[in-house]
C-alpha positions as CSV (number, residue, x, y, z in Angstrom):
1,X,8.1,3.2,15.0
2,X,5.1,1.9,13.4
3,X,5.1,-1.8,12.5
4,X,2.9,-4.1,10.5
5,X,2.4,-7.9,11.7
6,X,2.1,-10.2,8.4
7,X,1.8,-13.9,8.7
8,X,-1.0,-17.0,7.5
9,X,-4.3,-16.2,8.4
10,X,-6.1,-18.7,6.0
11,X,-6.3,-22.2,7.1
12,X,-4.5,-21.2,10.5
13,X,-7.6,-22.0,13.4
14,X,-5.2,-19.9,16.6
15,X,-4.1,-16.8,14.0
16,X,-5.4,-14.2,16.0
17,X,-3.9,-15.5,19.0
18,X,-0.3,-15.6,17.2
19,X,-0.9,-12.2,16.0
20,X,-2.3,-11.1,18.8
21,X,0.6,-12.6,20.9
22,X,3.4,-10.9,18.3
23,X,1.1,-7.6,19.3
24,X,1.5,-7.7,22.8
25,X,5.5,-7.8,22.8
26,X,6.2,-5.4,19.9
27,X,3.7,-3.5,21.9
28,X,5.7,-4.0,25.2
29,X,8.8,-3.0,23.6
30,X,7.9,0.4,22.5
31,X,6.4,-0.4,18.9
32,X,3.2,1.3,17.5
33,X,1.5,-2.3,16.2
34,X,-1.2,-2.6,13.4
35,X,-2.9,-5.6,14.2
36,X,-4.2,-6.4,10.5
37,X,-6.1,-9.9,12.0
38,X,-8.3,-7.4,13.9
39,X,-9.1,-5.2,11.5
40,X,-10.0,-8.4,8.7
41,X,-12.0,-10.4,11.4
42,X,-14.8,-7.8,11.8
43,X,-15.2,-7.9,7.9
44,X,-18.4,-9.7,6.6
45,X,-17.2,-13.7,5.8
46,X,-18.1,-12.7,2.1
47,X,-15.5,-10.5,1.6
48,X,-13.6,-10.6,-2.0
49,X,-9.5,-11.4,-1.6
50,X,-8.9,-8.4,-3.5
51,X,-10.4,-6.5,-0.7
52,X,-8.2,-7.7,2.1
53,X,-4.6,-7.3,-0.1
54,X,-6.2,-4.0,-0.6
55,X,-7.0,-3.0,3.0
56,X,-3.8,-4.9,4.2
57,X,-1.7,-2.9,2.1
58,X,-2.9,0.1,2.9
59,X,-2.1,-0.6,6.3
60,X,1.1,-1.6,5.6
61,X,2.3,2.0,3.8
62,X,1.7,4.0,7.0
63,X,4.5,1.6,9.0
64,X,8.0,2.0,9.1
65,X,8.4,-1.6,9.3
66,X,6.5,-5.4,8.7
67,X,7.3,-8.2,11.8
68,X,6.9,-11.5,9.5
69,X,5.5,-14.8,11.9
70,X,6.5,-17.6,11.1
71,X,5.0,-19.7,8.2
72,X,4.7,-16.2,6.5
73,X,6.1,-18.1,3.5
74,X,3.6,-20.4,2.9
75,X,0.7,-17.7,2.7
76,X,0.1,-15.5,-0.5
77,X,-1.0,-12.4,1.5
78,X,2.0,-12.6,3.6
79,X,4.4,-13.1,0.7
80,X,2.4,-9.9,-1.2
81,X,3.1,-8.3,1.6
82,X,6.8,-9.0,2.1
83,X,7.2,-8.2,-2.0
84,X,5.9,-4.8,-1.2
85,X,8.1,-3.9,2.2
86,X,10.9,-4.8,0.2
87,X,10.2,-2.5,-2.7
88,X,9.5,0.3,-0.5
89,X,12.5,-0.1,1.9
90,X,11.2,-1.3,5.0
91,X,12.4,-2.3,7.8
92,X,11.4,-6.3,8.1
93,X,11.9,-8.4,10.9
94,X,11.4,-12.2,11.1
95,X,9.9,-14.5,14.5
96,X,12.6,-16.9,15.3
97,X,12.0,-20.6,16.3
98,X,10.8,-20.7,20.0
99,X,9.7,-17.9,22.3
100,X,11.8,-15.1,21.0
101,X,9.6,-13.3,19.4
102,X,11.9,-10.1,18.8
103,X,14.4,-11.9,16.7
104,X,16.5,-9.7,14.9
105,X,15.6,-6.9,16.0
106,X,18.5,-5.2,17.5
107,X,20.8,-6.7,14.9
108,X,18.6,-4.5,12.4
109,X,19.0,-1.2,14.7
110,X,16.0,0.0,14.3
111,X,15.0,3.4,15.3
112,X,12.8,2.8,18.4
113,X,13.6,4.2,22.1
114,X,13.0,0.6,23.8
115,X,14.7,-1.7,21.4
């Protein structure tokens, strides 16, 4: 199963440590992750809004699923992004407070071999 990572980017000095921590145990536990704070940190600093929504959504249409960190509400990206995994029926799984990063996840069953 392929799943997006969404969360606050702007503002947030550590967000590609959270999202590259939610990467490592999705990753772990048998999940095919797109990483979009990768992917948006190598673009030039000059880069229109428009452009990252674009890319971002992109990415998000070829998973099966969107992990939402934390905070995700108070970001406009994150909410776009949650607006468009609900339209299109997919899976979406939320961080919990604390260390459990998988939260929800089995109570969602969904369709990976690990989880």
């Amino acid at each position: 199963m392929k799943i997006y990572i969404s969360g606050k980017i702007t503002g947030v000095d550590d967000y590609l440590e959270k999202f590259g921590r939610a990467e490592t145990v999705l990753k772990e536990n048998g999940f095919i992750v797109v990483n979009p704070a990768k992917v948006m940190a190598e673009l030039p600093n000059d880069t229109p809004r428009g452009c990252y929504m674009d890319l971002s959504i992109d990415m998000l249409k070829y998973c099966d699923a969107i992990y939402m960190l934390r905070g995700w509400e108070y970001s406009e990206g994150a909410n776009e992004e949650r607006d468009y995994a609900v339209k299109h029926n997919k899976y979406i799984v939320y961080e919990a407070e604390g260390d459990d990063v998988l939260w929800g996840i089995g109570k969602l069953n969904l369709p990976s071999s690990n989880v």
